[in-house]
C-alpha positions in Angstrom: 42.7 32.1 26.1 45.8 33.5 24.2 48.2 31.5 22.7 51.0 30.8 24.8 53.5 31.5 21.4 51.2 34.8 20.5 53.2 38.1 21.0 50.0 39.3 22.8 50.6 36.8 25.2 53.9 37.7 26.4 52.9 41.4 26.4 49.9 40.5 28.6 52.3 38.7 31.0 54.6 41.6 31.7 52.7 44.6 30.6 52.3 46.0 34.2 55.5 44.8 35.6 58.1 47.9 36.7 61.1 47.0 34.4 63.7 47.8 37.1 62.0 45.4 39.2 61.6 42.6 36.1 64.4 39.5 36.4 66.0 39.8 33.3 66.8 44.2 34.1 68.0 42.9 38.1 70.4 40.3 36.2 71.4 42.7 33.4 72.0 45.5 36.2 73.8 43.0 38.8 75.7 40.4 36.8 75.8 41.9 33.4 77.2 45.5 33.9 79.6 44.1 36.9 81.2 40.9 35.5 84.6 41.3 33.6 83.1 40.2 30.1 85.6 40.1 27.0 85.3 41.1 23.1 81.2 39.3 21.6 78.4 40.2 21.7 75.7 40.5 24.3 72.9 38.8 23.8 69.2 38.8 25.5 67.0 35.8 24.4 63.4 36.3 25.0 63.3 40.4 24.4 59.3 40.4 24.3 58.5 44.7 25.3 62.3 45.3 25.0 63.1 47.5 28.4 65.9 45.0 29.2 67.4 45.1 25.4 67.1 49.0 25.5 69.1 49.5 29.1 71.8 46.6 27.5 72.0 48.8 24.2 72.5 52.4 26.3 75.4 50.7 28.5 77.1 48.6 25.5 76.1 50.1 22.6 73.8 48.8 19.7 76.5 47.6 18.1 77.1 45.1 20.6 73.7 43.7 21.7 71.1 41.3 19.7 67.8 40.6 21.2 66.3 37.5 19.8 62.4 36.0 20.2 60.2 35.8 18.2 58.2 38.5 17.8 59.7 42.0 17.5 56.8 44.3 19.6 58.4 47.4 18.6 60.5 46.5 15.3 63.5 46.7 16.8 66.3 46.3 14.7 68.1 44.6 17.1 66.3 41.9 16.9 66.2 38.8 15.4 62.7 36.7 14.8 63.7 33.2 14.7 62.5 30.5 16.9 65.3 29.4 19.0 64.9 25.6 18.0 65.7 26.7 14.6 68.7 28.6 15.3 71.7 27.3 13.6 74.1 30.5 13.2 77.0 30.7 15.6 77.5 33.8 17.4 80.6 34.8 19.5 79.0 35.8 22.2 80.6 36.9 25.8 77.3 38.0 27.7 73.7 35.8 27.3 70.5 35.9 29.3 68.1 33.2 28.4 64.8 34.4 29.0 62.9 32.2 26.2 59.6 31.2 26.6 58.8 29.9 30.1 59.8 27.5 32.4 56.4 27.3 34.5 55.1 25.0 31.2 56.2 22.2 29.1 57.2 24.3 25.9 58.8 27.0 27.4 60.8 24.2 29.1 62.0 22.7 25.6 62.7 26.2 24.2 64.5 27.3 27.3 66.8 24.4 26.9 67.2 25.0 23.2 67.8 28.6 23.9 70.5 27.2 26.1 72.0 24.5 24.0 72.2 27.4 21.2 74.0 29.8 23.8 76.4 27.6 25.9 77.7 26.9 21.9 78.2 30.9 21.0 80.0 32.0 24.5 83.5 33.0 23.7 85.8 32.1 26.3 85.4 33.9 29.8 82.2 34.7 28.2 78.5 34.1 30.5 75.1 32.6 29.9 72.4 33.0 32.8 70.1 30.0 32.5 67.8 27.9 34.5 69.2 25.2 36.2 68.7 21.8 34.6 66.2 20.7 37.7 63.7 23.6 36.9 63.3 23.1 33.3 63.9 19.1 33.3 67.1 19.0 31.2 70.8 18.4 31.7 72.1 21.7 31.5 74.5 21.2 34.3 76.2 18.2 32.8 76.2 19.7 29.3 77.7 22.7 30.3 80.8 21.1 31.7 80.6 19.1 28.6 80.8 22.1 26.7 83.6 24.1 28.2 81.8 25.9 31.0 82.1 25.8 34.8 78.6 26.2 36.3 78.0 29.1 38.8 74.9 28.6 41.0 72.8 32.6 41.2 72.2 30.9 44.8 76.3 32.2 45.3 75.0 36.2 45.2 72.0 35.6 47.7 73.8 37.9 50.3 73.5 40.5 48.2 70.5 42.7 48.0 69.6 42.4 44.8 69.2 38.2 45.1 67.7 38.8 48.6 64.5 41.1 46.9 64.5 38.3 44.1 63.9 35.8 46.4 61.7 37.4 48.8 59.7 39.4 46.7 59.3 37.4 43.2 58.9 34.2 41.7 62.3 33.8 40.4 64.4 32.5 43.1 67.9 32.6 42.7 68.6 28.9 43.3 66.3 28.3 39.2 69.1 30.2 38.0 72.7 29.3 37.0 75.6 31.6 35.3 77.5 29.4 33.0 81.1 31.0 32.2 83.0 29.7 29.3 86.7 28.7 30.5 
């Protein structure tokens, strides 16, 4: 068995998987490139092969984005290898997608809520994180969101809209695990 924190691991996991059809790419394409965003920087936690990173860089600019996990499969130098519950550096950030670890297993769930302590702190106002919701990886992120600044916007509001509707039907990732939290 391969350790869950080995890079191979993760590549294993979503070697085969079409990257246009992967969550983090439908969120990018749907939510990221759509929503009004201001001035930061655009951020993808949990990069692991990078196709989502590389479509964020081509429509913002490498400039703009920083993938951080920790591994870098292709030495990217837009990315950072840091393990989230060690990040202490404040970023402005206006765009984040927290796909850290796991939330199908206990440590992915700890990082995950790390990963989103770390980004609900960085979002610049009128800037967005997409997160789990607190109930899927057993933590308050709801309540310390609101806490924080942020109003909480359930994915479940898009799930007219194809995009959510082939999530839902077609993947693991429903939209009502996931949450957009906007900075006011």
């Amino acid at each position: 068995m391969t350790d869950y924190y080995s890079q191979q691991y993760w590549i294993d996991a979503i070697k085969d998987i079409e990257p246009s059809t992967y969550k983090s790419q439908i969120f990018f394409d749907n939510i990221g490139k759509v929503w009004s965003l201001p001035a930061g920087l655009r951020v993808q936690l949990g990069v692991v092969i990078g196709h989502t990173l590389d479509a964020m860089k081509q429509y913002w600019g490498e400039d703009q984005v920083l993938g951080i996990d920790l591994h870098n499969y292709r030495n990217d130098p837009n990315v950072w290898c840091v393990d989230v519950n060690q990040l202490k550096v404040k970023l402005p950030c206006a765009y984040i997608e927290n796909d850290i670890g796991s939330s199908f297993n206990p440590d992915g769930k700890r990082d995950r809520w790390a990963a989103t302590q770390w980004g609900v702190q960085c979002l610049v106002s009128g800037g967005i994180m997409i997160t789990n919701v607190g109930e899927l990886i057993n933590a308050p992120v709801e309540q310390f969101a609101v806490n924080n600044g942020c109003e909480v916007i359930p994915m479940s509001k898009f799930d007219d809209q194809p995009w959510a509707q082939w999530l839902n039907n077609e993947t693991p990732y429903k939209t009502q695990g996931w949450c957009i939290l906007q900075k006011v």
